[in-house]
Every structure is written in structure tokens, then in C-alpha cells.
N, C-alpha and C positions, 0 to 999 in steps of 0.2 A: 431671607434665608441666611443663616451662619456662614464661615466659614468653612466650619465642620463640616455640615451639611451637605454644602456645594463641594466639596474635595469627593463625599460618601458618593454621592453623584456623579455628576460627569466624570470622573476618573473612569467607571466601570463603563459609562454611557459613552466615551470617547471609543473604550477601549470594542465595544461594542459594534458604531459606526466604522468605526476601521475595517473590521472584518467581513461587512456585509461583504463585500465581493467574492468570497468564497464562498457562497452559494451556488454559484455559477462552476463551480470548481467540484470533477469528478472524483472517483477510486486512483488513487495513482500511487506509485512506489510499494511498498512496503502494506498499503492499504487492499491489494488486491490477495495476497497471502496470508495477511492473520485476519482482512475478514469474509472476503470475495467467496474465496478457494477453504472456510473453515467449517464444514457441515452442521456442526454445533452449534452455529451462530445462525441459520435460518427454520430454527422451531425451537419454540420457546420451555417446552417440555423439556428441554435440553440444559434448561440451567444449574438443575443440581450436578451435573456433567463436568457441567466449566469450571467447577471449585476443583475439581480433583484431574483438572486437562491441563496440558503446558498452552503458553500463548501460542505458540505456534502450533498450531495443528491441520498445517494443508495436506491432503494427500501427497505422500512422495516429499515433503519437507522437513528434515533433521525435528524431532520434535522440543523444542528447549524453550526456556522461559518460562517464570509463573506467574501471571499478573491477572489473578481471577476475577477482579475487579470493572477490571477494564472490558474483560472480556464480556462479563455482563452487561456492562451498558455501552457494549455494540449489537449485543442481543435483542434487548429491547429496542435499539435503536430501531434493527430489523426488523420487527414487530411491527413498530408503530409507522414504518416508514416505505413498508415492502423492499427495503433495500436500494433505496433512493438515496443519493449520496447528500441532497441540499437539505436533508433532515441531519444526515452525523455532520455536517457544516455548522450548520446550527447550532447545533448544542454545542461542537468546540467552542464558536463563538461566544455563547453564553457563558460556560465554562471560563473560558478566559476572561470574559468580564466579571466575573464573580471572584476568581483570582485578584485581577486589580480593586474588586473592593477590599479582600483581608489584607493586600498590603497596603493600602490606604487607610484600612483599621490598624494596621498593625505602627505603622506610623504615628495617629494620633495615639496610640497604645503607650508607645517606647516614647514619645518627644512633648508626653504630658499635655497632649491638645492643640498642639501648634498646628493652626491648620496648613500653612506656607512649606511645612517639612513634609508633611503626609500627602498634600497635593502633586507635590514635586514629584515624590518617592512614587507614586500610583500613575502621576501622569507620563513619567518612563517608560514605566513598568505595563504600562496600556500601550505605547506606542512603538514598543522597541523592536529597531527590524530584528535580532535573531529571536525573535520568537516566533515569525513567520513559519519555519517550520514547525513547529509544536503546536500551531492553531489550523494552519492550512493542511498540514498533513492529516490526518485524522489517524493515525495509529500512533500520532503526537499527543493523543489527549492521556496516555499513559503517563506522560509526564506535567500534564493540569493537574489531574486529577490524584500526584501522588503531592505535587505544591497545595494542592488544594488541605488534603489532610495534613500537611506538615505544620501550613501556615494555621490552620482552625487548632491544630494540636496546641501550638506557643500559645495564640491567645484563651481560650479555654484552659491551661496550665495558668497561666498567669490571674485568671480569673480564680479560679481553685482554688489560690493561693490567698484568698482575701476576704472571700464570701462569707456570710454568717454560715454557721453548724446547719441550718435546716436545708440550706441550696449546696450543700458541698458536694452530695453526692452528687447532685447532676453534671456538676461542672466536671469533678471526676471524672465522671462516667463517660462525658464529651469527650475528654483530653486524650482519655482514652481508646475511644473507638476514632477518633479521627487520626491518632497516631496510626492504629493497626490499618485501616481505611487505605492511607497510603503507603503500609508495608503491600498489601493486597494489589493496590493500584501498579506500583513500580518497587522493585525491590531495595533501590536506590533511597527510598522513603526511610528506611531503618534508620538514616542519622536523625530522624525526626526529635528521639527522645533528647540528643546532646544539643541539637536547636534549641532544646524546651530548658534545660538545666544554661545552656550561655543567655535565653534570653532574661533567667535574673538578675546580670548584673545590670538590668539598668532596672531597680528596685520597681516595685510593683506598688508598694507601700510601706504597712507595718511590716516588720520581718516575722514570717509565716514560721506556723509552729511547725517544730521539728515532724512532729507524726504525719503533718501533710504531706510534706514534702517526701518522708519514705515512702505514702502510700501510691504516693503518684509513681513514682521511678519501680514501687514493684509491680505494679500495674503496667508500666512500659515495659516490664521486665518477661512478664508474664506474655503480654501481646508481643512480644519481637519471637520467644522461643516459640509459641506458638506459630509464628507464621513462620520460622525458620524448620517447623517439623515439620507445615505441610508441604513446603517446598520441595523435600527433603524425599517428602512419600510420594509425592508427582514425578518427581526430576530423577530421584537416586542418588544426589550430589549437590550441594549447595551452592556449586556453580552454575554457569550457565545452563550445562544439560548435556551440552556437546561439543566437540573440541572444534575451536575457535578458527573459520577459515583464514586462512595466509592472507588470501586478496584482500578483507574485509579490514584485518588489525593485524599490519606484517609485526606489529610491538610485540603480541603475543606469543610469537614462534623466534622472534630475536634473543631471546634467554632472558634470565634475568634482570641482569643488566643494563645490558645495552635496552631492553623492552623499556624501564621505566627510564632510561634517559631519553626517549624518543616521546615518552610519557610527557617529561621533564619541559621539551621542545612542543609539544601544543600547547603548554599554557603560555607560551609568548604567541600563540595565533590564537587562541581566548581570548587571551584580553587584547589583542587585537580587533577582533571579533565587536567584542562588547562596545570599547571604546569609539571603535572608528567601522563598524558595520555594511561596509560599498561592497566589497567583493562575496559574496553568500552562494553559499554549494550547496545542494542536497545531498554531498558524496564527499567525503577527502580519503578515499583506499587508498590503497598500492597502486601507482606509484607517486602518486601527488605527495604524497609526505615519507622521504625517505628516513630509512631506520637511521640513530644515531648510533655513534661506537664509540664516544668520547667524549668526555666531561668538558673539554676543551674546545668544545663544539660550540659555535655562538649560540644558538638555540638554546641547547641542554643547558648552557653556563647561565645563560639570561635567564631561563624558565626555572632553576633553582633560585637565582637572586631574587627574583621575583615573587614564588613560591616565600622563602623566608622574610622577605622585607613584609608580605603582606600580613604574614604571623606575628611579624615582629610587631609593628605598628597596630595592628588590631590587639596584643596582648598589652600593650604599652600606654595605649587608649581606652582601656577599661576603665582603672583609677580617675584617671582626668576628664573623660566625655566620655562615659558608656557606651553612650547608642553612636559614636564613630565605629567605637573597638566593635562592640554587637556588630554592625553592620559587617565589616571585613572580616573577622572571623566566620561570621555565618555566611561569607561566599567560601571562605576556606574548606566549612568541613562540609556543606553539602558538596562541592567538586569531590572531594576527596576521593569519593567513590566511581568516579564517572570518567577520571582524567588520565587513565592508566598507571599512573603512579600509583598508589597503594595496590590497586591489584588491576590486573587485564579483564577488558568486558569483548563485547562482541564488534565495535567499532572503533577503530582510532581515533578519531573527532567528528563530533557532529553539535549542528549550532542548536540542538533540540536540547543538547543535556544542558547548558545554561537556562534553562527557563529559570528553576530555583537557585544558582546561584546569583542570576542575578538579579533577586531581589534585595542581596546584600549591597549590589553595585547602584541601584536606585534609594534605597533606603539612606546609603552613604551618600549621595547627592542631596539628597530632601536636608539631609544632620550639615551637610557643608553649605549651605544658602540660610538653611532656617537658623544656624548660628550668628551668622553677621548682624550686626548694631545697630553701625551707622546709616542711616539713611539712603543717601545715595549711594553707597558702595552696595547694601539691600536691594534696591530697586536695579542698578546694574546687574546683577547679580540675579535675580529673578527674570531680569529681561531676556540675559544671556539664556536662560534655562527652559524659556520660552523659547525662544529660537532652536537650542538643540531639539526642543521636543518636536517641533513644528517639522525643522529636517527631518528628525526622523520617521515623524508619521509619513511624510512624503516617499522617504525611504522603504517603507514598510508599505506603503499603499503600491507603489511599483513594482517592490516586489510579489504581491501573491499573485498575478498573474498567471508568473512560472511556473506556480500549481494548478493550472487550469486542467492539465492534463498531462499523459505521459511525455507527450513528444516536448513540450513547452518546458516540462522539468529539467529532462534530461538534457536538452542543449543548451538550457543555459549554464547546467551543474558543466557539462562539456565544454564550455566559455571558460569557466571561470576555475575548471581543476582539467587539465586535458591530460593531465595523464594516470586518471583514474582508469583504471582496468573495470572497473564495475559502471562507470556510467557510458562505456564504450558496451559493455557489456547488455548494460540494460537496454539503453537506447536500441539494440540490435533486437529485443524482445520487442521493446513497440513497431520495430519496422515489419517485424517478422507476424506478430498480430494484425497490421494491417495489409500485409501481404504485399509489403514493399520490400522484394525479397531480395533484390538486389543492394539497398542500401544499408539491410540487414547483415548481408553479408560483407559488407566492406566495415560496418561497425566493429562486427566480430573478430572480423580479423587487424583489426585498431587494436582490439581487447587484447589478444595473442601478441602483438605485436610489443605492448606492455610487459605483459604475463604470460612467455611462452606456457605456462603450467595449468594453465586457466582451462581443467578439465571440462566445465558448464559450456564453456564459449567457443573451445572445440568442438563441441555436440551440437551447439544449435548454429555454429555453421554447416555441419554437416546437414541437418534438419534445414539451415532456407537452401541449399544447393538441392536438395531435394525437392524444396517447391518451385524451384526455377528448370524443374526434368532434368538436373543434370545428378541423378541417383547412382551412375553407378562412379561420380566422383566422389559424392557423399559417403559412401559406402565406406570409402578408405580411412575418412575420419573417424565415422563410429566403429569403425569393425576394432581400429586401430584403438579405441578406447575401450571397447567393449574387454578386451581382451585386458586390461586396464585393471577392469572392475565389474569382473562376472557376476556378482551379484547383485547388481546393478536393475531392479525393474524397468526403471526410465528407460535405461541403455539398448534393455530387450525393444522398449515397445520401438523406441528412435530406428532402429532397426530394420524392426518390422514395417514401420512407416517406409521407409527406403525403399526396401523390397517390393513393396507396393508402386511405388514410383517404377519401381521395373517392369512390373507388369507378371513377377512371379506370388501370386497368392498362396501358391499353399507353404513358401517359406515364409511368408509376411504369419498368415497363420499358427505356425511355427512358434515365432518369436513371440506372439504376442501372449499364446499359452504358455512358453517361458516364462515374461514378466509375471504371469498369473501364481506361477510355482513358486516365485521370488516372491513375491506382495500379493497374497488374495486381494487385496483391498487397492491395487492398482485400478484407480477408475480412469486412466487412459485406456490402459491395455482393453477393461472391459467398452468402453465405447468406439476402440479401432475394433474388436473382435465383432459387437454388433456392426458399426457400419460391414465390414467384411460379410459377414452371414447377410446382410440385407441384400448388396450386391448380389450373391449369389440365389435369391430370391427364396430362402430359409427365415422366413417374417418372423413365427414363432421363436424361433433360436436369437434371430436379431433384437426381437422386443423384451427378450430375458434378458439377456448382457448389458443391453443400455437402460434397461431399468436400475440394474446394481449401479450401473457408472453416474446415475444421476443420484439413485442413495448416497450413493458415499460422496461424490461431490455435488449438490447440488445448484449451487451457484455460479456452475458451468454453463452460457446459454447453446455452445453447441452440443454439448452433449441431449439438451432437453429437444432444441435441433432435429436433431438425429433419430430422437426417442418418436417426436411428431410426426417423421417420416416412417418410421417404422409401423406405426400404429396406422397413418393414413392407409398404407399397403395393407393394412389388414382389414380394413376398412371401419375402422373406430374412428369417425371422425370427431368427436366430441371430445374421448380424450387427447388426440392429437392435438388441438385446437387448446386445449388446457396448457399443452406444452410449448406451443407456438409462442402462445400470450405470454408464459414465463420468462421464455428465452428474450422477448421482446425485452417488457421489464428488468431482465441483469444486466441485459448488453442492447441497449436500439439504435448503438451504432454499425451494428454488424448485417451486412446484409441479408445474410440468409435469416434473421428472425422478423426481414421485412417481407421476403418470400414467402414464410411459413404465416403468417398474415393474410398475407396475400391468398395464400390456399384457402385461411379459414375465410373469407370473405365470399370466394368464388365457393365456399361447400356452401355456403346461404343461401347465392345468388346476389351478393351483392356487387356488380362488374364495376361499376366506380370507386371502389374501395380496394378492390381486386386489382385493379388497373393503378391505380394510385401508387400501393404498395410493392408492386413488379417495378414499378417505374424507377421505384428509390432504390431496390435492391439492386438493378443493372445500373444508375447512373452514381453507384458506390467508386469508390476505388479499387475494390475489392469487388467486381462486378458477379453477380451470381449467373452461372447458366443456367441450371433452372427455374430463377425466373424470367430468364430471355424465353424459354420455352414455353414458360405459362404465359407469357405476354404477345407472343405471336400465336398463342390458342385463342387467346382474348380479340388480335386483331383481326384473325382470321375470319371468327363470328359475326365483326362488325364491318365484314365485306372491304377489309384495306390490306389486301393481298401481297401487297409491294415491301408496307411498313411488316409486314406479318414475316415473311422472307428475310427481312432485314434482321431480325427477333431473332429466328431460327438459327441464322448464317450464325450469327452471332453466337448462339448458340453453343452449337458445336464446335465453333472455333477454342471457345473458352476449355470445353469439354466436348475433344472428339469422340470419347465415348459413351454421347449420351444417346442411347438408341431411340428414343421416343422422339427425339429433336430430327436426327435425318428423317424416320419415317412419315412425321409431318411435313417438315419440306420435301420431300421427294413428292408426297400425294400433292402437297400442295403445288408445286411446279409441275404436276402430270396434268391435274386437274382444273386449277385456277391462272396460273399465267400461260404454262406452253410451253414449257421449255424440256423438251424431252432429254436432253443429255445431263442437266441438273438433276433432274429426278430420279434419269437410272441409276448417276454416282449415289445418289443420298437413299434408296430404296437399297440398293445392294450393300452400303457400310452399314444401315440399319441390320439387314440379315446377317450381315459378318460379326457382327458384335452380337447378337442376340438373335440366334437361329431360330429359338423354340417360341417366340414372341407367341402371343396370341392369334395374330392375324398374319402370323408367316405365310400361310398357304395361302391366303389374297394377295399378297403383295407378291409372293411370287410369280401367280398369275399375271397383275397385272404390269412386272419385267416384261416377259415374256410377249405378251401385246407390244408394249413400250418399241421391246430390242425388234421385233417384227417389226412392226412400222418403220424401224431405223435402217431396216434392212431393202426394204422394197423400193 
């Protein structure tokens, strides 16, 4: 096998085995909002849709961004994978190894076949930790997949440029749709065409007729205005969409100025980043990278010398090595767009936007090794870049852990940036998901403590002081914000959840018809209004409401949850049982879709299966009561009266007002163990909470016996 050969190879095949561990690796960050929480993206009917949707499209989410591309091949990913995350792992992976073969192609491309230069340049470019996020993340594959078309654009351009008159069109016609491809994929793709125009100077060949060359660049001209109209008719504005929050990119709201000096000051933690890659965040907000206000700032002053030494030397480098200058200029002007300096995007720095440039930073490695002459100083040289590479896949293998999940994300990005206001922030969201609502709340207020202004992390402290009963302290936060930002859906339904904490339903009711006035399409509001109507034992009305709220979000598994208990109540058990199995599938780490399992098991008859999955949803962290309830039904059957008690206690501890929970243990202690003064407490809180029960006038009967007996 060539050299060639072996570069075309294992470069993509390294790049490949690297990443298998992120198959193991779930929905995390940014993965749960453009694809979890995007209704568009679980039925595929929906594709002619996502041409003309912004990326973000969750319920109650600013909707900004146009990357149609991408957004389809998470669609299909959905498809084909029911929304299984170790299928879009996958494909990243693949994805980036496909990556590392055009810039392996693209090396023997530019270095005239050398295969020592394209090896290098690919075996980097396969191994390098910051692209951990842009492989491990999956809403990273926005930026594969707009490298992907940038990198197919240059070489398909280059190709065009050469080809006899009978293949010209096709190569054309390549150069062309891979250009647009990754306008499509990430908007950031548009330098693609000035990629394709610098990577002439390091000659292709013969020097290409004049008419090629126009048709190409009108062709790119044609595909950029096109993708710039439809942005344009999606969004409204060819900017983002929507005005850029403070916490995310404080550069944006610092002016002019001082925005792109602060601009100016990541590219000295870029190429930090690049060069020497130990320290890696999935976050650098507010306040991890303060704004600069002065030129005379070391950062800003270095991140300019830097910025032009790197212009300098890539322009200077053309005439005398091409594919040096090629290389550093092509890190120059793909950043250009991403680095806050020519214009503000929606984050400050993140290690996701170097995927494409640094293809420049490897390819300019492959040209500084594949140069040298002599011998030994060759083989040093080669050795030394074995070694980097080796570090860094070790680097990169220890990293994707931290993408296992949310929690593993988040504290490390909290290690390694602590005074981001968003990963105190977010971290506070997975505490509060899992119903560690305490350490929720200390996150959030880490957040604030940052960013007193941090409207979000005011709210969803209020929201976990609510899941910890303390509602009507909660109350002061949202009321307090609500008043904020009356137009606010969220704000009504957060509200109305509170209220409900209190124990007053028909203001929780209230609010949630509110959010309804502010966003029909509020599918919180409709699945707190169904659970509400359920409670009140209005099935019909409840099974309406949470049907809308799983329409429009449906890759919510409580809301399907919700919908399965609604329906069981009405006694549809088949379609309940459809939603159970859903809610399993989006989320089977949550206990209540181990419950709703568990029901359909017990509607079969099947008690091992039933018992199994009670089992797992009590011995959660997040423990369900009712399935303590159905699992002291279970024991009770099976004549283990104590274990059955135990179930129950338990029970109602979690949820004192689950009436069906006393009413079994009160029979159950009147009747199976003996304990009359257990069973009148749990017989009369059964009645108190729910007078009109079915079997009220039995059980009040047999108080009555009970309190006699206790009396004589």
C-alpha cells in the first residue's frame, strides 16, 4: 500500500476510533433544544418545513438561526433511529472522519502528493482535542458539516479548473452545490467561495481559462445570494434573528468598540486553545471572559499583533511556499466570521467554531515537517509530530467523557470557566431535571451571583424552591419578574406552577389560561392545564389539552406521561400504553415512564414485568409515588403485607395527596396486619382529600366500626 494510500486511510480510520466513545454519550447542552424540544424534527413529513424554519425552533425558544441542512439530517437521523442519541453519535463520528479524509485529500491536493505532509495535516486534524466539541456535541455537526462543504467546494474547484470540456460541468456543478451545501449547513460556510479563489495560489496546473474561472465565482455568486434570500425570508434580517443575550456574548452589548476589542482578546485564547488544548469548556460567557475597553489591554494588544503577524506572514508566504501562506491565511478568513471581530455572533468563544480553521493550523504543520531535507532533522521532525499527535489523541480520548451527559458537562465546563453565569446556570437545569432541587437552587443562585440580571436563573430558582414546598417563597421571585415581563408565557405558566405548590388551583388555572392568551402554542401551559383538569377528575378536558401539548412538543416524555395517565383514567388502555412506550424511548431515565411501563405490563397481566419496572421507578432519585403505590398493589397480591405497607408509607410520604395510596393502606392495616389506629389515620386523609371517591360510603362505614371498636 502507498503512501497515499495509507494517509487516505487511517487518517479518517484514526479519526473514527477516537470517537467510538461517544456512543455512549447522550442529548446534552444545546442538543436538547434544537433537537429534543423541535416538533419538526420527529415526522419526517416535516422536511419541506425545515427549509423554511429557523434552527431553533423549540417551543417558548427565541426562534433565530438558519441552518436547513443540518436540521435535516437530524430528521432523518430521527427516523431512522427513533431518536436514539448513539445513531446522531454515529454519524458525527463518521462525519468527522470523512472530514479528516478531504483534509488529507486536500493535502495531497495543495503538497503535489507528498504523502508525509497530508498524513500529518489529517492525522491532527483526526485527533485534535478542540474538536471534541464539534464531534461529541451533536448540534456540533453544524459545523462538520458546513467543513465538509467548504473543504469538497476548494477541491471540486480545483478540479474544474483542469478537467477536459466533457467533465467540466460536473465538477462545476460539485463545486457548486458543495459550496451552497455549507451555506445551508452553517452560515459561517459563505467564506467558502474566498477558500476556493486563495486556494489557487498554490497552482493546480495549467493556468485555467479565463471563462472557468468566471463561471465558477458566478456560480458561487449566485449560490451565496440565494442562500442569503432565504435566510432573509425565514429570519427577517440577516442576522441572527434575535437580539443577542448579554450573558451569552457580553462583546455584543459592549459597543462597537470595545465589542471587537474583546473580539480582538480571544484570539490570544484561540490559539491558545489550538496550540496547547488542556484547559476545554463547553461554555466561556459572562463572566469568564471580561469585556475589554482598551487597546492597551494585553489581550486586545496581543490578539491584534497576532491577528496581523498572522496576515502578515500568510500574505508574505504566498510568492515563496504557497501552501504555507494557503494554510495561515485559510485559518484567517474562515475565523473571520466567528471571532467577533468583523461582526458579533451569538457566543463569545467556543472551541466548536475552530473546527474549519483549524484545518489551516494542521495543514500548516503537514507544509512545516513535509519541507525539511535533511534526514535526521526529517525523521526528528516527524517523530516530534508523532508525539504531538499521540498527546493529543490522549487529550481528546479523556476528554469526551464530559459529554457523557449533562451533569459530567457541566462540571467540568464549571472546573475549568467558574465564572460563567450560564454553566452555573445550566448545571442548575440538570439539577432541577433531576429533582435535586436543592443543589439546583444553590447553582442558580452561583448564576445571580455572577449576573445579578440573569432573568432565566431568577425563574428557575423560583421554579426549584417550588419543588422543595417552599412556594410561597418562590412566588416573590416570579411575581417579581413577572411584572418584569408581562408578556412573558413561561413567566404565566412558572406562576401558575407555584400556585399549585400552594394548594390554590383555581389561580394556578388562572395563569396557565394566561400563558395560553400570550402563546396558543405554549405546550407547557397546555400539559399543566391537562394535568390540572385530570386532578380534578375532568378526563375529557384533560385528554384535550395534553394532546395539544404533546402536538406541539412532542419529544417531551412527561408530557406523553401525562397524556398515558389521562387516557388510562378513561380507560383507553392501548392508547395510554402507546404513550408510556414513547415517553420511555425520549427519556428511560426518568422514572415516571418506568411507572407508565409498569402500568402497561400490569394492564396485560404481566406481574414480573410490572414489578420490575415499579421497582426502578421507586429506586430512582427522583423516586415516583405512584409507582410505590402500584408496587404495594403488586405486594399486596402476593400476600407480603409488611413489604406492601412499606410501598404505601412510602407512598404518601413522597405524595401526601395521593388518595388511592391512604385508602389502600388504611384497608390494608384494618384488614391484613391489625393496626387500627394506622388505618383510621390513612382511611380518613383518604376521605379528606377525596370525599366523593367511589367507595366513600364503604370506607366510611368501615371508620365507623374501626372508631367503635376503639371506643369499647
Amino acid at each position: 500500500m502507498t503512501g497515499r494510500r495509507l494517509a487516505l486511510i487511517g487518517c479518517p480510520l484514526l479519526a473514527l476510533v477516537l470517537y467510538l466513545p461517544t456512543l455512549r454519550c447522550d442529548f446534552v447542552f444545546d442538543d436538547r433544544g434544537v433537537i429534543l424540544m423541535n416538533p419538526l424534527l420527529h415526522d419526517l413529513h416535516n422536511l419541506p418545513r425545515l427549509l423554511v424554519t429557523p434552527y431553533w425552533n423549540a417551543p417558548g425558544h427565541p426562534r433565530e438561526l438558519y441552518r436547513p441542512l443540518t436540521s435535516v439530517s437530524f430528521a432523518l437521523d430521527g427516523a431512522l433511529s427513533g431518536m436514539r442519541p448513539v445513531w446522531f453519535h454515529a454519524v458525527n463520528a463518521v462525519l468527522h472522519a470523512l472530514a479528516t479524509f478531504l483534509v488529507t485529500l486536500l493535502g495531497l491536493e495543495l503538497a503535489r502528493g507528498q504523502a508525509a505532509t497530508a498524513a500529518i495535516a489529517g492525522t491532527l486534524f483526526a485527533v485534535h482535542p478542540i474538536h471534541v466539541e464539534a464531534v461529541a456535541g451533536i448540534v456540533g455537526r453544524s459545523e462538520i458539516l458546513a467543513a465538509l462543504g467548504v473543504l469538497t467546494a476548494i477541491l471540486c474547484h480545483r478540479r474544474s479548473l483542469l478537467v477536459a470540456r466533457d467533465r467540466l460541468a460536473i465538477w462545476t456543478g460539485a463545486a457548486w452545490l458543495a459550496a451552497l451545501c455549507g451555506m445551508f449547513a452553517k452560515e459561517s460556510a459563505i467564506v467558502g467561495p474566498a477558500l476556493c479563489l486563495l486556494s489557487e495560489v498554490v497552482p493546480p496546473g495549467r493556468d485555467p481559462a479565463p471563462r472557468r474561472r468566471a463561471a465558477l465565482y458566478s456560480g458561487y455568486a449566485v449560490g451565496a445570494a440565494l442562500y442569503l434570500a432565504a435566510r432573509m425570508s425565514v429570519l427577517g434580517m440577516l442576522g441572527p434573528g434575535q437580539p443577542i443575550p448579554f450573558v451569552d456574548n457580553p462583546a455584543a452589548a459592549a459597543g462597537a468598540l470595545d465589542g471587537r476589542l474583546t473580539g480582538l482578546g480571544t484570539l490570544v485564547r484561540y490559539a491558545s486553545l489550538l496550540v496547547w488544548p488542556l484547559h476545554l469548556s463547553a461554555d466561556y460567557s459572562y463572566d469568564q471572559i471580561p469585556v475589554i475597553h482598551s487597546l492597551l489591554d494585553p489581550l486586545a494588544a496581543t490578539g491584534l499583533v497576532l491577528a496581523l503577524a498572522v496576515i502578515a506572514a500568510g500574505a508574505w508566504l504566498l510568492r515563496r511556499a504557497p501552501i504555507g501562506g494557503f494554510a495561515l491565511l485559510f485559518m484567517a478568513i474562515s475565523a473571520s466570521l466567528t471571532t467577533n471581530v468583523a461582526l458579533f455572533i451569538g457566543t463569545l468563544l467556543a472551541e466548536r467554531l475552530m473546527y474549519l480553521p483549524s484545518v489551516g493550523l494542521c495543514l500548516f504543520a503537514g507544509w512545516m515537517v513535509g519541507r525539511i531535507e535533511r534526514r535526521k532533522a526529517r525523521l526528528l521532525a516527524r517523530t516530534a509530530m508523532a508525539l504531538v499527535a499521540a498527546l493529543m489523541f490522549g487529550r481528546a480520548y479523556a476528554r469526551i467523557p464530559d459529554w457523557k451527559d449533562d451533569f459530567s458537562l457541566y462540571r467540568s465546563a464549571a472546573r475549568i470557566a467558574p465564572r460563567s453565569a450560564r454553566i452555573r446556570y445550566n448545571l442548575g437545569n440538570a439539577y432541577l431535571r433531576a429533582a435535586r432541587n436543592r443543589d439546583a437552587e444553590e447553582n442558580y443562585r452561583r448564576a445571580l451571583a455572577i449576573y445579578p440580571e440573569f432573568q432565566d436563573a431568577r425563574v428557575n430558582l423560583g421554579m426549584a424552591l417550588v419543588q422543595q414546598g417552599r412556594a410561597a417563597e418562590a412566588l416573590d421571585f416570579l411575581e417579581a419578574a413577572a411584572l418584569k415581563d408581562q408578556g412573558n408565557a413561561d413567566l404565566a405558566v412558572n406562576l401558575g406552577t407555584a400556585y399549585r405548590g400552594l394548594g390554590d388551583d383555581g389561580r394556578a388555572e388562572r395563569a396557565f389560561r394566561r400563558a395560553l392568551e400570550l402563546d396558543p402554542d405554549s405546550s407547557r401551559a397546555w400539559n399543566n392545564l391537562g394535568s390540572l383538569e385530570l386532578k380534578r377528575g375532568h378526563v375529557k378536558e384533560a385528554i384535550a389539552d395534553l394532546e395539544k401539548a404533546v402536538r406541539l412538543e412532542p419529544g417531551m416524555a412527561v408530557y406523553r406521561v401525562n397524556l398515558g395517565d389521562a387516557l388510562t383514567a378513561a380507560s383507553r388502555p392501548k392508547e395510554a400504553a402507546e404513550h408510556f412506550e414513547a415517553a420511555f424511548r425520549l427519556d428511560p431515565s426518568q422514572p415516571e415512564t418506568h411507572r407508565g411501563l409498569g402500568e402497561v405490563a400490569l394492564a396485560r397481566g404481566d406481574l414480573e414485568a410490572a414489578e420490575r419496572e415499579f421497582r426502578l421507578a421507586v429506586a430512582s432519585p427522583q423516586p415516583s409515588a405512584r409507582a410505590s403505590n402500584f408496587l404495594g398493589y403488586l405486594l399486596t397480591r402476593k400476600g407480603r403485607y409488611a413489604e406492601a405497607a412499606e410501598q404505601y408509607e412510602r407512598a404518601v410520604e413522597l405524595d401526601p395527596g395521593l388518595s388511592d395510596a391512604h385508602r389502600s393502606l388504611g384497608l390494608l392495616y384494618a384488614q391484613r396486619i391489625g393496626n387500627r389506629d394506622r388505618a383510621v389515620a390513612h382511611l380518613k386523609a383518604s376521605l379528606q382529600i377525596d370525599p366523593a371517591q367511589p367507595e366513600a360510603q364503604e370506607l366510611r362505614r368501615l371508620l365507623l366500626r374501626l372508631e367503635s371498636k376503639g371506643g369499647s
